[in-house]
N, CA, C and O of each residue as an XYZ file, in Angstrom:
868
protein
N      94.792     74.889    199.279
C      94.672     76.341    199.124
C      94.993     76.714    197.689
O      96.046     76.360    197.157
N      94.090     77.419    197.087
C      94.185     77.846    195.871
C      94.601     78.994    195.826
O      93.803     79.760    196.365
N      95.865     79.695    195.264
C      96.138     81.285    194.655
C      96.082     81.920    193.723
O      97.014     82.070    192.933
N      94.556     82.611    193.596
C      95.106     83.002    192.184
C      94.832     84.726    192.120
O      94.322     85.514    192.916
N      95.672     84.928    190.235
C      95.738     86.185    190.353
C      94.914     87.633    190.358
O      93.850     87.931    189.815
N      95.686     88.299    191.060
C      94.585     89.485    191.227
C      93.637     89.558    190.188
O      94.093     89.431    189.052
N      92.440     89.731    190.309
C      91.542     90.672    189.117
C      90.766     92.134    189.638
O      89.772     92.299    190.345
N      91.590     93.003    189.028
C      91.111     94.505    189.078
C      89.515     94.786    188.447
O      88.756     95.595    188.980
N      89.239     94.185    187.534
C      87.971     94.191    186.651
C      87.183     93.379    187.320
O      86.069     93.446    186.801
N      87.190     92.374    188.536
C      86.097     91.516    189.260
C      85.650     90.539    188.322
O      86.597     89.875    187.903
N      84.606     90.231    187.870
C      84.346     89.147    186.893
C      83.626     89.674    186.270
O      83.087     90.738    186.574
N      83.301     88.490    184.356
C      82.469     89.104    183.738
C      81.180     89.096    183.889
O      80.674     89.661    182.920
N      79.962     88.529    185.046
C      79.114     88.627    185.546
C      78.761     90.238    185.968
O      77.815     90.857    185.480
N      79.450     90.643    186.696
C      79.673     92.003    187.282
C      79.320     93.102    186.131
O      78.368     93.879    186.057
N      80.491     92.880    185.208
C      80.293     93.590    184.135
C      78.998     93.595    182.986
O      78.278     94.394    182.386
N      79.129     92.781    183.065
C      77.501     92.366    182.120
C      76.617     92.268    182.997
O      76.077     93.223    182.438
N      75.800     91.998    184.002
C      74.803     91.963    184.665
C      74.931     92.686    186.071
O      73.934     92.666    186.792
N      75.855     93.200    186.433
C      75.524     93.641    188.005
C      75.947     94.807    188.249
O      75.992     95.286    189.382
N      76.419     95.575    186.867
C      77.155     96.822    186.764
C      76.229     98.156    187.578
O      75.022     97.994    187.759
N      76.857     99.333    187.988
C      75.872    100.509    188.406
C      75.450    101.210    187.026
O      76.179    101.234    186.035
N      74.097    101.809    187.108
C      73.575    102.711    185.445
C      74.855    103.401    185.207
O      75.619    103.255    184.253
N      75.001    104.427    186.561
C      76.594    105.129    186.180
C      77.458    104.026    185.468
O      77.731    104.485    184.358
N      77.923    102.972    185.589
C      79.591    102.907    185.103
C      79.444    102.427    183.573
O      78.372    102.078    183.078
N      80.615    102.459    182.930
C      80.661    102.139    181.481
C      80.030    100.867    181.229
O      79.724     99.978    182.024
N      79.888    100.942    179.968
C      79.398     99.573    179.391
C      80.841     98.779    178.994
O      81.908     99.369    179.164
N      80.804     97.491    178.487
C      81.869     97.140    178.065
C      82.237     97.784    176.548
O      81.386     98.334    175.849
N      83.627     97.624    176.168
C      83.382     98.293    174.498
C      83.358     96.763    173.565
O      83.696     95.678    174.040
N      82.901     96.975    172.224
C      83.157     95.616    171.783
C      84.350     95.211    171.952
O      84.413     94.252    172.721
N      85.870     95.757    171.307
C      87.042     95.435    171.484
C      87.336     94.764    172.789
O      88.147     93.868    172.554
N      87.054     94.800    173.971
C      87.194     94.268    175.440
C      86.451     93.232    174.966
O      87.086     92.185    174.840
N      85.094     93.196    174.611
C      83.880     91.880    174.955
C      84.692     90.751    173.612
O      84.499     89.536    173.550
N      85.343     91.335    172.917
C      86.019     90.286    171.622
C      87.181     89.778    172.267
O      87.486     88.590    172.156
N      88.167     90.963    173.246
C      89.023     90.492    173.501
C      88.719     88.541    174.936
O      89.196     87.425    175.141
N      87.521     89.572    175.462
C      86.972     88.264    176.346
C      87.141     87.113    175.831
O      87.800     86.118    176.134
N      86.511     87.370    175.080
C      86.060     85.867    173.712
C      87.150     85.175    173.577
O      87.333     84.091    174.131
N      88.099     85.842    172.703
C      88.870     84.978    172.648
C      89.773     84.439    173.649
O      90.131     83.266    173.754
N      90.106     85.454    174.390
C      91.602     85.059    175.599
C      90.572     83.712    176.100
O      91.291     82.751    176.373
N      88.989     83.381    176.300
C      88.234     82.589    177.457
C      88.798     81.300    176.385
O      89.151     80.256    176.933
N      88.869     81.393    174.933
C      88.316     80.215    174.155
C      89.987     79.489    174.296
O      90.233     78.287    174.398
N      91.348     81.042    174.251
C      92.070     80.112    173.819
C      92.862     79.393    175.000
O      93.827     78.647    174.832
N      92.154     79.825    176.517
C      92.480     78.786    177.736
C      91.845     77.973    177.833
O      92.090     77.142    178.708
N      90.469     77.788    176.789
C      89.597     76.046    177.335
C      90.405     75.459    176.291
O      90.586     74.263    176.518
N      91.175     76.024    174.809
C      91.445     75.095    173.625
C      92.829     74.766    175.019
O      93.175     73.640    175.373
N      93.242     75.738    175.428
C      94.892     74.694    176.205
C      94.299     73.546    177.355
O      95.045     72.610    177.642
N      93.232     73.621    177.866
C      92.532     72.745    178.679
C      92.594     71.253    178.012
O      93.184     70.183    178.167
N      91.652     71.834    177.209
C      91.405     70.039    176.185
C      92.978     69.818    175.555
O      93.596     68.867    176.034
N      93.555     70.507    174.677
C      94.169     69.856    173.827
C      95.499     69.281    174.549
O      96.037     68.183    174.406
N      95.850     70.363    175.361
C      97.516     70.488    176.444
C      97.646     69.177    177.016
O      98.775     68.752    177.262
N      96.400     68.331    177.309
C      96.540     67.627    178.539
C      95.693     65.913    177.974
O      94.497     65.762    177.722
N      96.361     65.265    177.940
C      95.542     64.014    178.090
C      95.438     63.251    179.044
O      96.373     63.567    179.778
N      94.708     62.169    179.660
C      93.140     62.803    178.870
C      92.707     64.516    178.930
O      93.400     65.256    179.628
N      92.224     64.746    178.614
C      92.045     66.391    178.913
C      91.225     66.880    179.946
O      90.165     66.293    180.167
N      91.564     67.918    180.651
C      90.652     68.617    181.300
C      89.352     69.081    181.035
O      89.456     69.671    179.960
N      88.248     69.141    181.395
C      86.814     69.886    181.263
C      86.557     70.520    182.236
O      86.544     69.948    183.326
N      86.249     72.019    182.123
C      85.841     72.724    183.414
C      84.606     72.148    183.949
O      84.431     71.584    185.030
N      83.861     72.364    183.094
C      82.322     71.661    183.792
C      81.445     72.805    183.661
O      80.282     72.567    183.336
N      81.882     74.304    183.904
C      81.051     75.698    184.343
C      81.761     76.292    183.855
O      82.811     76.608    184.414
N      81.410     76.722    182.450
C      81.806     77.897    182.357
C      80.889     79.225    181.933
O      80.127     79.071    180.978
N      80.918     80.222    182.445
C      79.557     80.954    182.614
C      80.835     82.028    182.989
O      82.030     81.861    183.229
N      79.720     83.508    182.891
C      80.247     85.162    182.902
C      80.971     84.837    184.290
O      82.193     84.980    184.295
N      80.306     84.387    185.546
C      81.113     84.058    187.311
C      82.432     83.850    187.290
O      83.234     84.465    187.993
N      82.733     82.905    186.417
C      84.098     81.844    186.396
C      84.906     82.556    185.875
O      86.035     82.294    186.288
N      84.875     83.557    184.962
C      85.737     84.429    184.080
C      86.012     85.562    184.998
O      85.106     86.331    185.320
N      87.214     85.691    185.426
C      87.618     86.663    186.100
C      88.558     87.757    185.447
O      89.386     86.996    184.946
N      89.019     89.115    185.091
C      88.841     90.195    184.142
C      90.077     90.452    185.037
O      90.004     90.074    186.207
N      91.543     91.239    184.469
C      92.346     91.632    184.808
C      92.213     93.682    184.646
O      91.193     94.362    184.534
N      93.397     94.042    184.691
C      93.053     95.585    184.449
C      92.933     95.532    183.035
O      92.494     96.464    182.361
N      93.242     94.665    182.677
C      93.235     94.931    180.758
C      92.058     94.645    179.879
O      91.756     95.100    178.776
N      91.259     93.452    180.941
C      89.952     92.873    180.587
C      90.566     91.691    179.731
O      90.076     91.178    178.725
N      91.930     91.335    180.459
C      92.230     89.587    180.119
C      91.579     89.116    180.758
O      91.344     89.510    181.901
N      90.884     87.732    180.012
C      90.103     86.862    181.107
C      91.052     85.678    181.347
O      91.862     85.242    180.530
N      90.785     85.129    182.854
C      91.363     84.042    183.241
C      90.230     83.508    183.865
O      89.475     84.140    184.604
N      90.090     81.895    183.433
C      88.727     81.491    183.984
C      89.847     80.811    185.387
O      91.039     80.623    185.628
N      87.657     80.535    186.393
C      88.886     80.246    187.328
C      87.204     79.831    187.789
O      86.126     80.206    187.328
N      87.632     78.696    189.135
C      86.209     77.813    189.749
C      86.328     76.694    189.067
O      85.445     76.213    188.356
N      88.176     75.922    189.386
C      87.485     74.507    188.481
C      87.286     73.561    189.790
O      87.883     72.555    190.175
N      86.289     74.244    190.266
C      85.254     72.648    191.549
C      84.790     71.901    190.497
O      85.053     70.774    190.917
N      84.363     71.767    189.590
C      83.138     71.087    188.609
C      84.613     70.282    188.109
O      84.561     69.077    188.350
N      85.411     70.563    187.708
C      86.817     70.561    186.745
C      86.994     68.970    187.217
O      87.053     68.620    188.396
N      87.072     68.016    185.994
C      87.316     66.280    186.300
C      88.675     65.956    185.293
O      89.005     66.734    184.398
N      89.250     64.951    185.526
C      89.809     64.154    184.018
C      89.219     63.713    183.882
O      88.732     63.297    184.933
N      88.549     63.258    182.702
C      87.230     62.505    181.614
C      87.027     61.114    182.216
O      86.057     60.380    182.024
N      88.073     60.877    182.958
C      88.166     59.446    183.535
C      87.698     59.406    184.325
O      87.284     58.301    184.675
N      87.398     60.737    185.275
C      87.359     60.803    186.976
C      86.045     61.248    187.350
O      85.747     61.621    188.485
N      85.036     61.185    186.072
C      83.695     61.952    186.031
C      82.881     61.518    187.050
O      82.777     60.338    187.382
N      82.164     62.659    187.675
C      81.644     61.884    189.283
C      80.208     62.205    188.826
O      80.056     63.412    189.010
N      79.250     61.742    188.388
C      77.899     61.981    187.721
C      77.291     62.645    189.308
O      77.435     63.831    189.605
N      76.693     61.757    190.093
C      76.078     61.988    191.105
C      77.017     63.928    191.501
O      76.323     64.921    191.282
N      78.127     64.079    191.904
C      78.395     65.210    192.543
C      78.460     66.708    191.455
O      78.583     67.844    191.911
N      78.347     66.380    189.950
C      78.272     67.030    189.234
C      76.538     67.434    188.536
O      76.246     68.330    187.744
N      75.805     66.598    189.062
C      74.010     66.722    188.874
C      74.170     67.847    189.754
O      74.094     68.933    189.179
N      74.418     67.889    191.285
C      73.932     68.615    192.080
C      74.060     70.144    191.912
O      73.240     71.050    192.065
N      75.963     70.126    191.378
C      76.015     71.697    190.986
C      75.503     72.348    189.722
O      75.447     73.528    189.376
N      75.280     71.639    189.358
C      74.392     71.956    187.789
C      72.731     72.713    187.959
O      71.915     73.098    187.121
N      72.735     72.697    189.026
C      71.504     73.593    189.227
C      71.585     74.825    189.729
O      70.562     75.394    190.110
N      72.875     75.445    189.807
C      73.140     76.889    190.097
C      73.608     77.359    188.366
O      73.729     78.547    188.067
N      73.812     76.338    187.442
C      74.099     76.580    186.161
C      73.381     76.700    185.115
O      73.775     76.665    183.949
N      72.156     76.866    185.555
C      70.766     77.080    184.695
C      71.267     77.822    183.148
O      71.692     78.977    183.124
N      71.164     77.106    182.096
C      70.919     78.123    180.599
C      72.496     78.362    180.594
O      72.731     79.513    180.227
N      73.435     77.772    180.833
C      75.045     77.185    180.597
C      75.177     75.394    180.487
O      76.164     74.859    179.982
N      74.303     74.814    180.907
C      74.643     73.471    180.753
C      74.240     72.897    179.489
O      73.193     73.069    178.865
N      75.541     71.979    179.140
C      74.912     71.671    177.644
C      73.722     70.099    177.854
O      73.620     69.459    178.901
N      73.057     69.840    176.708
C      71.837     68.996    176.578
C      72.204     67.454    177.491
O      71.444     66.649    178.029
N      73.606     67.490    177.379
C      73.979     65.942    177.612
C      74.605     65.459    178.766
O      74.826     64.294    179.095
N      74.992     67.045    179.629
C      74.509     67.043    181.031
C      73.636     67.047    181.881
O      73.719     66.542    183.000
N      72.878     67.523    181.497
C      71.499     68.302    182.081
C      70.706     66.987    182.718
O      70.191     66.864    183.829
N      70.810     65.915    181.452
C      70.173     64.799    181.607
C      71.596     63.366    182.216
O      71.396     62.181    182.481
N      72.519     63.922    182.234
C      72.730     63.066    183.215
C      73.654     61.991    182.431
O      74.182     60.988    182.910
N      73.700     62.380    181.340
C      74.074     61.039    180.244
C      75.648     60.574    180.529
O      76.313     61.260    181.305
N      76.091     59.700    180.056
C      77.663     59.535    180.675
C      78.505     59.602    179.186
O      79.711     59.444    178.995
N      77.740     59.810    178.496
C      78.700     60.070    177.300
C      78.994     61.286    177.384
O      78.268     62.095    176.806
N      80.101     61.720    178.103
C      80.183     63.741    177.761
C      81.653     63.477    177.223
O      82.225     62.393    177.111
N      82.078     64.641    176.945
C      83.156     65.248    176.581
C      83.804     66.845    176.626
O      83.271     67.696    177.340
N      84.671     67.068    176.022
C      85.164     68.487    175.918
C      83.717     69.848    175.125
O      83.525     71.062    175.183
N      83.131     68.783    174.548
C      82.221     69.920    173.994
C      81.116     70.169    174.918
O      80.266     70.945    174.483
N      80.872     69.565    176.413
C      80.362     70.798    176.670
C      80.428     71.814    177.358
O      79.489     72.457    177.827
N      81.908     72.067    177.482
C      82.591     73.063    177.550
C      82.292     74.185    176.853
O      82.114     75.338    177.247
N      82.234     73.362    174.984
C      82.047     74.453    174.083
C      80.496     75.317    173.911
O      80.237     76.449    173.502
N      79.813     74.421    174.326
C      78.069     74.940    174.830
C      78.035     75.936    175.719
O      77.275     76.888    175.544
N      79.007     75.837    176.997
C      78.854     76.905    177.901
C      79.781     78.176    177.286
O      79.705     79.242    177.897
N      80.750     78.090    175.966
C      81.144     79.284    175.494
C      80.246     79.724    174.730
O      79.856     80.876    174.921
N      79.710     78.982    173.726
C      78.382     79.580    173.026
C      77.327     80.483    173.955
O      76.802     81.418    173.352
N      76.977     80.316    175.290
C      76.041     80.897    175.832
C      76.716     82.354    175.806
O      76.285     83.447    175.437
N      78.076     81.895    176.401
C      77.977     83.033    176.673
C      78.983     84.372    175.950
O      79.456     85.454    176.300
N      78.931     83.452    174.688
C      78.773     84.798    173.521
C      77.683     85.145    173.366
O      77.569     86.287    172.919
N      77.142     84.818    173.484
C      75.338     85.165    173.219
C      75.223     86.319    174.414
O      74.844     87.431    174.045
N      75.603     86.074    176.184
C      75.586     87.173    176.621
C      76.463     88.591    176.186
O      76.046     89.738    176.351
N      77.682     88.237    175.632
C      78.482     89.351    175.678
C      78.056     90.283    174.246
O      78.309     91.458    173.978
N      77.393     89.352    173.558
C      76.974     90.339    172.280
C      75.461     90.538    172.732
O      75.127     91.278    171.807
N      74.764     90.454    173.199
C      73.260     90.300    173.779
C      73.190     91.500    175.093
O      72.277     92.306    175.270
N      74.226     91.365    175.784
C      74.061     92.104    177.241
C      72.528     90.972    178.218
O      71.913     91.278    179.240
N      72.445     90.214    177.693
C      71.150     89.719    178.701
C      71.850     88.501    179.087
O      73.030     88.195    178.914
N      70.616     87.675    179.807
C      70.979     86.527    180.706
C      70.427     85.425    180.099
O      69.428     85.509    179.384
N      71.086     84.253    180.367
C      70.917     83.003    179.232
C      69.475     82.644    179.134
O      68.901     82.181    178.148
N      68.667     83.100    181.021
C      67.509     82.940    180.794
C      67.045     83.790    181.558
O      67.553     84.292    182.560
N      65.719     84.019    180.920
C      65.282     85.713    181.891
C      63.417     85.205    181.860
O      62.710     84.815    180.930
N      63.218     85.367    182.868
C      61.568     85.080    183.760
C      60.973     86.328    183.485
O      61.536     87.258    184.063
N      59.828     86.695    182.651
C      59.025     87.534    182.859
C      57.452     86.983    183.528
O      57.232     85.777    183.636
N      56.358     88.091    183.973
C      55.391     87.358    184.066
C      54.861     86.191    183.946
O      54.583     85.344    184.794
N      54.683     86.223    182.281
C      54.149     85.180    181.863
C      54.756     84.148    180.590
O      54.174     83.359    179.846
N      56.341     84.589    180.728
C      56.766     83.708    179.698
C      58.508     83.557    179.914
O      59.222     84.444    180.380
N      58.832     82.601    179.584
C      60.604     82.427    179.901
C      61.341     82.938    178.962
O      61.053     82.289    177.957
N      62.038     83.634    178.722
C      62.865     83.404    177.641
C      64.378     82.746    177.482
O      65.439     83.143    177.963
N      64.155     81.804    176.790
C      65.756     80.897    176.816
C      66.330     81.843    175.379
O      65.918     81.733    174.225
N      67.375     82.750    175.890
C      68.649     83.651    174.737
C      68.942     82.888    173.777
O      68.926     83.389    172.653
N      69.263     81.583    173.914
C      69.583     81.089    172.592
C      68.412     80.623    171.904
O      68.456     80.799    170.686
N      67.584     80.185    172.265
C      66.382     80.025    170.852
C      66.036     81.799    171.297
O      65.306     81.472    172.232
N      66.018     82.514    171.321
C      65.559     84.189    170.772
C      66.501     84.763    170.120
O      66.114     85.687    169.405
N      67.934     84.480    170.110
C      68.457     84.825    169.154
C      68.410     83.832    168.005
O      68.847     84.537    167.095
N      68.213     82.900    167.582
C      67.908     81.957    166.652
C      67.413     82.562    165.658
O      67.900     83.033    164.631
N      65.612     82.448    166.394
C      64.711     83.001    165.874
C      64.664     84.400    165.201
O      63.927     84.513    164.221
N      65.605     85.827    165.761
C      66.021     86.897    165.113
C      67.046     86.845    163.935
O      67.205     87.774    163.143
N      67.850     85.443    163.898
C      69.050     85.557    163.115
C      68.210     84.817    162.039
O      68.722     85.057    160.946
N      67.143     84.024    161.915
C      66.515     83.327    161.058
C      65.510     84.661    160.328
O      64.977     84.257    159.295
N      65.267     85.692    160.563
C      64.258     86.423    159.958
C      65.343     87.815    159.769
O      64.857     88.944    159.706
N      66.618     87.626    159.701
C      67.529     88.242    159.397
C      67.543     89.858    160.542
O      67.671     91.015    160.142
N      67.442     89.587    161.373
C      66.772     90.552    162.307
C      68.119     90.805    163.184
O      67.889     91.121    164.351
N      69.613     90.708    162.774
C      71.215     90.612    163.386
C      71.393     91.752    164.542
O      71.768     91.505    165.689
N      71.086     92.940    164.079
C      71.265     94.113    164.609
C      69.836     93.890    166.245
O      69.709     94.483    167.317
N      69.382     93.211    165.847
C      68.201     93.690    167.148
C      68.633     92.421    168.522
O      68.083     92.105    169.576
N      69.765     92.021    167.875
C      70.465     90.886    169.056
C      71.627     91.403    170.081
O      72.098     90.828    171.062
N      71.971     92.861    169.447
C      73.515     93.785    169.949
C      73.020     94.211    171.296
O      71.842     94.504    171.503
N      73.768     94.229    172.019
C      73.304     94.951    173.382
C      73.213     96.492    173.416
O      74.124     97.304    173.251
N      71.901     96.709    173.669
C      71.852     98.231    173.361
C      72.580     99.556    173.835
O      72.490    100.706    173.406
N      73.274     99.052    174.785
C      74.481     99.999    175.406
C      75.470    100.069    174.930
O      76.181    101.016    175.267
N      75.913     99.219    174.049
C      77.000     99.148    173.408
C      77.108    100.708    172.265
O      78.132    101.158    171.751
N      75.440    101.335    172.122
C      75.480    102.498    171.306
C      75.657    102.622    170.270
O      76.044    103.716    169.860
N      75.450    101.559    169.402
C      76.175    101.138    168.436
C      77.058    101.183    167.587
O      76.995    101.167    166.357
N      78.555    101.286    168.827
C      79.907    101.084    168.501
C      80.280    100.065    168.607
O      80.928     99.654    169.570
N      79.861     99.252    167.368
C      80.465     97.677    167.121
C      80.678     97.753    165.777
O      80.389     98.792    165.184
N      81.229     96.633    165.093
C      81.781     96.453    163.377
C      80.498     95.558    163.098
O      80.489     94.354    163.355
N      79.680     96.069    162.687
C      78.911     95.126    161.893
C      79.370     93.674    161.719
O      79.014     92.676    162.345
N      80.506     93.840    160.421
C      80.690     93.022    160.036
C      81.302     91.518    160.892
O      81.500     90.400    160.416
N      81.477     91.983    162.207
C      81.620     91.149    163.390
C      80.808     90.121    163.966
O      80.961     88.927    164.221
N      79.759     91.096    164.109
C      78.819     90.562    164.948
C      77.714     89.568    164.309
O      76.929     89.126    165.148
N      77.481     89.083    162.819
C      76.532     87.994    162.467
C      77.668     86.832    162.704
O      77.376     85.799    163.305
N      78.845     87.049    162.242
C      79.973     85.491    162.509
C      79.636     85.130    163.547
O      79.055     84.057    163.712
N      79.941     85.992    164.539
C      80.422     85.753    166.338
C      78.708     85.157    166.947
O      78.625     84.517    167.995
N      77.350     85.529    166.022
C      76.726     84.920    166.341
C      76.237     83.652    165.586
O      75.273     83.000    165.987
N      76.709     83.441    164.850
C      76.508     82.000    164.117
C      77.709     81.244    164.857
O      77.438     80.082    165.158
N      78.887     81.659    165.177
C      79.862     80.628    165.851
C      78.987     80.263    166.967
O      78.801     79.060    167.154
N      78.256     81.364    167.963
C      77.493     81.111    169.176
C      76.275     79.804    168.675
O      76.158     78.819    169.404
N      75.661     79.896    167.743
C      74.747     78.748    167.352
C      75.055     77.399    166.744
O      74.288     76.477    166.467
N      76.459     77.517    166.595
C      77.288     76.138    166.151
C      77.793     75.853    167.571
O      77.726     74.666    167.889
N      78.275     76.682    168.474
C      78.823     75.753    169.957
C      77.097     75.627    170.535
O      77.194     74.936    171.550
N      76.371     75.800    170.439
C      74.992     75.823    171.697
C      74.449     74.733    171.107
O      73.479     74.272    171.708
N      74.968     73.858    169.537
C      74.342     73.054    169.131
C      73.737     71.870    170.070
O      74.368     71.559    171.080
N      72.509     71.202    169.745
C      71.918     70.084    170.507
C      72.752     69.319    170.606
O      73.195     69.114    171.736
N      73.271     68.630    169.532
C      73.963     67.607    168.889
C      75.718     67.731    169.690
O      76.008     68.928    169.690
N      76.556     67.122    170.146
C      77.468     67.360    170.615
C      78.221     67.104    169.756
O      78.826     68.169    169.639
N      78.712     66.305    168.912
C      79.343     66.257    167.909
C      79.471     67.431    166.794
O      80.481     67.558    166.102
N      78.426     68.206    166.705
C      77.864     68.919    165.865
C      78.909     70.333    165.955
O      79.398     70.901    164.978
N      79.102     70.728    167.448
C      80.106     71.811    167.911
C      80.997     71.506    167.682
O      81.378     70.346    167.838
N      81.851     72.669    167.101
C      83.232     72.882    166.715
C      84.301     72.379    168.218
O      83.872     72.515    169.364
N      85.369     71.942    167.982
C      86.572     71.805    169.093
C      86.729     73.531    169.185
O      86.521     74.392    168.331
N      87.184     73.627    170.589
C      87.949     75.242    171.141
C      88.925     75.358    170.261
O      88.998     76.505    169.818
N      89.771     74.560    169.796
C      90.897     75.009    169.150
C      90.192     75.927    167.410
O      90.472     76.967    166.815
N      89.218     74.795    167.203
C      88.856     75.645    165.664
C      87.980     76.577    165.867
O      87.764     77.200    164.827
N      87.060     77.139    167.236
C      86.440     78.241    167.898
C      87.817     79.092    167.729
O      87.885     79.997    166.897
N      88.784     78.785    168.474
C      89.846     79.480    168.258
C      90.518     80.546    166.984
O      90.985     81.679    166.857
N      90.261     79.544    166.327
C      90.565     80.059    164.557
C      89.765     80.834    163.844
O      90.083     81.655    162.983
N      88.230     80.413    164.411
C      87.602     81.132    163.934
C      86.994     82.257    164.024
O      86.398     82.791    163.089
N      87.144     82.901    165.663
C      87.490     84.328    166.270
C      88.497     84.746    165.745
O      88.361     85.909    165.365
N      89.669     84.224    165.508
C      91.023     84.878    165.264
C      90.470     85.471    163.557
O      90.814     86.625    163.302
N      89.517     84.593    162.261
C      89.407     84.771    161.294
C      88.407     85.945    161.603
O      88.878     87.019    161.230
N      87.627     86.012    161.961
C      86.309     87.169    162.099
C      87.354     88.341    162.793
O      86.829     89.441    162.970
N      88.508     88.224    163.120
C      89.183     89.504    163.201
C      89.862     90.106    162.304
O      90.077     91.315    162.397
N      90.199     89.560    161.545
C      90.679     89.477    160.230
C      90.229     90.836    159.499
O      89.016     90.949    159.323
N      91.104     91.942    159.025
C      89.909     92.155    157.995
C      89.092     91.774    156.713
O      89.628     91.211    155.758
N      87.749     92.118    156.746
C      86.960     91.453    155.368
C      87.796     91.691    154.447
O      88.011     90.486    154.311
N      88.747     92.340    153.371
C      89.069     91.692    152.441
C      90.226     90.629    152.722
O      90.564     89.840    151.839
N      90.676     90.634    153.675
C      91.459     89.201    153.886
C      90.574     87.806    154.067
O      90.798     86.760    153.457
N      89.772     87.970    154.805
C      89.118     86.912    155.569
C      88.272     85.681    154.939
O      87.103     85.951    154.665
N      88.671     84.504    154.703
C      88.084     83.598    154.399
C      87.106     83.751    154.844
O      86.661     84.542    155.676
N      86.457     82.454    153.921
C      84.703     81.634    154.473
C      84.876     80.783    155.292
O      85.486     79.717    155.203
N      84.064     81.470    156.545
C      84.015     80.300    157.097
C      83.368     79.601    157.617
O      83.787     78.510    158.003
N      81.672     80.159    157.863
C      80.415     79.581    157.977
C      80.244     78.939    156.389
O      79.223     78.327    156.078
């Protein structure tokens, strides 16, 4: 039997995708605060524990929202020690995880690690600054969020990636970092993604204000 604690806010699924037209949108300050409280319980996951923990899923569902809009992730069924990796029982749930799984699950490979953990946080900064879904079916064409925001951040197009409810009460100067950090964790390459702990640092720096704030792309 698992107990865990109340959440007044339901999850961030709810909030980002299942909300009524009536109720608020999120504000950025909440969707930043998400960000980080999610990044700096996967950095205590990996680093706290050896071998370390990997959730396996982490997606808007798993993040459950207090009255404050602290997140506490929570659903570790997928959740292994690196040692204890069950390939066969972890293929199967991976298909309710569509456009959260990173490249080197998907296919099954047995080399994984903590980063792709960090793939399923990249997605879903991409939802919380995006307001959309990792993948969305129209008629006649798919769209996978992370190559469409790519493609907008490559033709310098930053502003047309913000979720339009947000009204545009966000800091500019926020939102190109928070999406280049999102395209360094969604990387192909697993090596290539930053550890949670320096995701960590580097939300904490993009809060910073600009004349304090190092380089850090």
């Amino acid at each position: 039997l698992l107990v865990s604690e109340f959440a007044p806010n339901g999850n961030l699924q709810s909030k980002l995708h299942e909300k009524l037209p009536s109720s608020p949108s999120l504000s950025w300050p909440n969707r930043f605060k998400i960000l980080l409280g999610t990044a700096k319980g996967l950095a205590h996951l990996h680093h706290s524990f050896r071998p370390p923990i990997i959730h396996y899923n982490i997606k808007p569902s798993n993040i459950l929202l207090d009255e404050n809009f602290n997140p506490k992730i929570s659903d570790f069924g997928l959740a292994r020690l690196l040692t204890k990796l069950d390939k066969h029982v972890m293929s199967n749930r991976f298909q309710s995880a569509l456009g959260y799984v990173a490249p080197e699950l998907a296919c099954q490979s047995l080399r994984v690690n903590e980063k792709c953990d960090v793939y399923g946080f990249g997605v879903m900064i991409l939802e919380l600054v995006t307001g959309r879904r990792p993948v969305e079916y129209g008629e006649d064409n798919v769209l996978i969020l992370n190559d469409h925001v790519r493609v907008l951040l490559e033709h310098g197009n930053v502003l047309e990636c913000v979720d339009p409810s947000l009204m545009n009460e966000f800091p500019e100067d926020e939102v190109l970092p928070v999406l280049k950090l999102a395209m360094v964790c969604t990387s192909q390459i697993p090596s290539s993604r930053p550890t949670m702990a320096e995701v960590v640092q580097i939300l904490q720096v993009i809060k910073t204000p600009v004349p304090q704030r190092m380089e850090v792309f």
